[in-house]
C-alpha positions as a Python dict, from the first residue, in 0.01 Angstrom:
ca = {
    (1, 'X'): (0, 0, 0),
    (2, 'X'): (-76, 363, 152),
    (3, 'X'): (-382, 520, 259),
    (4, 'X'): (-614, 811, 32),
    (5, 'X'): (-503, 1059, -220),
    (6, 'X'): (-462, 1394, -95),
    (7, 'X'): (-587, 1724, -287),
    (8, 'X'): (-496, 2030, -220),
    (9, 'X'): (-610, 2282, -487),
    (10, 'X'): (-951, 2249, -671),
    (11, 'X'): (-921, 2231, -1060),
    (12, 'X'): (-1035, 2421, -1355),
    (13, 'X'): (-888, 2208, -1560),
    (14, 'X'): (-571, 2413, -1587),
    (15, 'X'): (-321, 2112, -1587),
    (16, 'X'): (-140, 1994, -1921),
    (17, 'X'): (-96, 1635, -1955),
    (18, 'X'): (158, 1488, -2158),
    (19, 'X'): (131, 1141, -2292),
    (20, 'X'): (324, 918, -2514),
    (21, 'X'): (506, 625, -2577),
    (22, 'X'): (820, 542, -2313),
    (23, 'X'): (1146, 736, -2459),
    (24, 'X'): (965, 1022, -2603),
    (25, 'X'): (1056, 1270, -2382),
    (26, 'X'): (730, 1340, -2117),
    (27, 'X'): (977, 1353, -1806),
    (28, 'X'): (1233, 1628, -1994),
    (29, 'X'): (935, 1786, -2168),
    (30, 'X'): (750, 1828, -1881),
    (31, 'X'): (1018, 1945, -1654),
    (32, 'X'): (1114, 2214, -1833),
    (33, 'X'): (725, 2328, -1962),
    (34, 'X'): (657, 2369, -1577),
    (35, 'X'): (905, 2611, -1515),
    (36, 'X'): (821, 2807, -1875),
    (37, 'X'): (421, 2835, -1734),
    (38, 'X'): (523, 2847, -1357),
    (39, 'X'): (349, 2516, -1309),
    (40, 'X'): (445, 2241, -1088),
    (41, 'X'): (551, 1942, -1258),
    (42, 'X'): (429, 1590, -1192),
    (43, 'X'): (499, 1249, -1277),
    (44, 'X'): (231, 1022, -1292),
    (45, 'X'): (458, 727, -1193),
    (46, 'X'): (615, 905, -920),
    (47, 'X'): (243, 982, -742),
    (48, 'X'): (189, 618, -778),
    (49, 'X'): (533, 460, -611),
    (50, 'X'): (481, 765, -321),
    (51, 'X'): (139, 578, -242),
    (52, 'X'): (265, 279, -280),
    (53, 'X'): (538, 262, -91),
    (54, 'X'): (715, 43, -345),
    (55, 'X'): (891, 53, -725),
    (56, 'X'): (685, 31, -1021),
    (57, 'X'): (944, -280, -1058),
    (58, 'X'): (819, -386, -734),
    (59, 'X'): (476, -295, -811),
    (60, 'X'): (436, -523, -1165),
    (61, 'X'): (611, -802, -1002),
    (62, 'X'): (443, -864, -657),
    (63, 'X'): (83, -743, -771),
    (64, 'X'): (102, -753, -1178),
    (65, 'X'): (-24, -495, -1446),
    (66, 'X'): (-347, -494, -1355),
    (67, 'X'): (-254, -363, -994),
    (68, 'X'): (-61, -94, -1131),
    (69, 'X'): (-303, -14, -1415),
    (70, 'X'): (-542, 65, -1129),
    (71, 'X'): (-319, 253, -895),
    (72, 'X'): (-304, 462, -1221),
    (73, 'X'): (-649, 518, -1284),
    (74, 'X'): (-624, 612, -929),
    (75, 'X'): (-382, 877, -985),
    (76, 'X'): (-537, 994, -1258),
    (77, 'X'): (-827, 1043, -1031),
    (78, 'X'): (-651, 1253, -845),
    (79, 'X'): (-515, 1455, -1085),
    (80, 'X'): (-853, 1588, -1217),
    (81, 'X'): (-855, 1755, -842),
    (82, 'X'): (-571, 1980, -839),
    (83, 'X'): (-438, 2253, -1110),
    (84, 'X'): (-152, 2429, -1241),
    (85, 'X'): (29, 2162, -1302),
    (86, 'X'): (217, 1977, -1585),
    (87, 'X'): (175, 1602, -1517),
    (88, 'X'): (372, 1326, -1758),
    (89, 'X'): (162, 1043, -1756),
    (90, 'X'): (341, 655, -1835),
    (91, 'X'): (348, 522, -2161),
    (92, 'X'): (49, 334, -2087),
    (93, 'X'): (-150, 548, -1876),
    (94, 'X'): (-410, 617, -2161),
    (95, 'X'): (-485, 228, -2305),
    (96, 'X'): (-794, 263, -2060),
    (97, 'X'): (-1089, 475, -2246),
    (98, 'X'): (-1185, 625, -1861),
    (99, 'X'): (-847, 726, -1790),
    (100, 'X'): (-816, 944, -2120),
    (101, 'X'): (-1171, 1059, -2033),
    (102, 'X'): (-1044, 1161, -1684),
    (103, 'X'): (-679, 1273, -1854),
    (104, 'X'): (-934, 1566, -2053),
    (105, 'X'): (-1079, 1653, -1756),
    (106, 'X'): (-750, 1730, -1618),
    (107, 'X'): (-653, 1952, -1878),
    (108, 'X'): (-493, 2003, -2207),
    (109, 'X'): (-364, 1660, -2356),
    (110, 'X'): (-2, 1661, -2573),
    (111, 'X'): (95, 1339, -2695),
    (112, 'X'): (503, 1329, -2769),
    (113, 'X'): (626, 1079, -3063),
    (114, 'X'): (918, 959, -3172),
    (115, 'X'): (996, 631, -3422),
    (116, 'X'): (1100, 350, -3308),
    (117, 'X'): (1411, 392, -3405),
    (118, 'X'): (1485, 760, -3192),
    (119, 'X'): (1275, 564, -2851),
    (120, 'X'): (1508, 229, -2910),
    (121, 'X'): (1825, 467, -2937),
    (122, 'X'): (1695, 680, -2631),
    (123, 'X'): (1568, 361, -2424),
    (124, 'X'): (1907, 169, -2489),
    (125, 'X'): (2113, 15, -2141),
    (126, 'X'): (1743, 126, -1943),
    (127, 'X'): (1611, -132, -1707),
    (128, 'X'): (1396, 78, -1485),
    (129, 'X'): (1105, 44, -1722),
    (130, 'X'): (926, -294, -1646),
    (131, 'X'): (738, -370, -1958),
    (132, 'X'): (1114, -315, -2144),
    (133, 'X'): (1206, -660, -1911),
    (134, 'X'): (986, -906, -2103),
    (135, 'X'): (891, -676, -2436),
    (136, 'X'): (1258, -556, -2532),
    (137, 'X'): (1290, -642, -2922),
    (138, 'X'): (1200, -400, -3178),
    (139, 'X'): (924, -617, -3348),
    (140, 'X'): (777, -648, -2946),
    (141, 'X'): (781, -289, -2895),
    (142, 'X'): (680, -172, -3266),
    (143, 'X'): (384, -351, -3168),
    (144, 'X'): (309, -256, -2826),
    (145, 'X'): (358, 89, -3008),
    (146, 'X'): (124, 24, -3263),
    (147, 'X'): (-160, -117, -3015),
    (148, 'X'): (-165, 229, -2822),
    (149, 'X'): (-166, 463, -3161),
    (150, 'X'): (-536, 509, -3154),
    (151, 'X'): (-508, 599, -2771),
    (152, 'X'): (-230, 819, -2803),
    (153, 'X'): (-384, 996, -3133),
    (154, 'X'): (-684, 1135, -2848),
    (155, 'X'): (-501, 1400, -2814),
    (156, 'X'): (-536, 1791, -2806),
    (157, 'X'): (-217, 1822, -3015),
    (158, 'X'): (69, 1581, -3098),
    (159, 'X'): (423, 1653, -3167),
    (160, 'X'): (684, 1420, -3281),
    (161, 'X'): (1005, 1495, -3052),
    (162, 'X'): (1235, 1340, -3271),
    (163, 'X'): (1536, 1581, -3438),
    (164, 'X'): (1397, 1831, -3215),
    (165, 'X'): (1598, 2011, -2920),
    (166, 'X'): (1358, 1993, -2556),
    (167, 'X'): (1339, 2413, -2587),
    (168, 'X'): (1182, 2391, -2929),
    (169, 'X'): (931, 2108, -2801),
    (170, 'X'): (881, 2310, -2450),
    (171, 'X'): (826, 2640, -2693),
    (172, 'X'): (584, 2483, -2944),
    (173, 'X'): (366, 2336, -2631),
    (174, 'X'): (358, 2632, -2436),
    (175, 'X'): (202, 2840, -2738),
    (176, 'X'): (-7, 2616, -2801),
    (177, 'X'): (-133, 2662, -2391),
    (178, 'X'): (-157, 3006, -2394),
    (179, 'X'): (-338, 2995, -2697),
    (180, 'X'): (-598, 2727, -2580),
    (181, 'X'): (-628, 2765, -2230),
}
């Protein structure tokens, strides 16, 4: 595993942070909502493999959850250091009451939904997503959906992305940002 986290800008808590379930739509969302606000866009998961040298894959199976759960928090860390930017967190980035207390910090938190149904058609032939590997039935994910509700219900504002095209999602966050921020 690499060294220290390296911050550049100071905050002022002029990020937006987009949590949610995996298959909602963060990664697209967030993409997108960068370029509307002229933010850089970051991906939580992506800050974590370029420390670690190694695939989340990699990560779960040579050090476990736990590892990675910390190498979160870590990034999270990190992220309440720097600004202007549009960060999509993992699905499970906010089970841990600090990290949604540092996630604030950061900036304005949007949590994406979907139903099960819309994240199992939208999640179907992926195998990059590690938790998918041992928790891949509907009744196993409904409930690993169902344990993170109250986490993912600490949000600033929460908007289901299902029937919805990634420009109306993208246009419904960024009013809400200028309006709030």
């Amino acid at each position: 595993m690499r060294g220290i986290w390296s911050i550049s800008v100071p905050s002022d808590g002029r990020n937006v942070v987009l949590t949610g379930f995996m298959g909602t739509g963060k990664s697209t969302v967030g993409k997108l909502l960068a370029k509307r606000l002229g933010y850089c866009f970051s991906d939580l998961d992506a800050l974590i493999v370029g420390r670690a040298g190694i695939s989340i894959n990699e990560i779960f199976e040579r050090y476990g959850e736990q590892r990675f759960r910390e190498l979160e928090t870590e990034a999270i860390r990190f992220l309440c250091g720097v600004s202007g930017r549009v960060v999509a967190t993992g699905g499970g980035a906010v089970i841990a009451p600090r990290n949604r207390e540092l996630l604030r910090k950061a900036g304005l938190v949007v949590n994406l939904t979907a139903s099960l149904e819309v994240i199992l058609c939208r999640l179907k032939g992926d195998r990059e997503r590690p938790l998918l590997k041992s928790n891949n039935t509907p009744e196993a994910l409904a409930a690993l959906m169902a344990g993170r509700e109250d986490a993912y219900a600490d949000a600033d504002l929460r908007i289901d992305t299902a029937g919805k095209s990634v420009e109306d999602v993208v246009t419904e966050i960024a009013t809400f940002v200028r309006e709030h921020q």
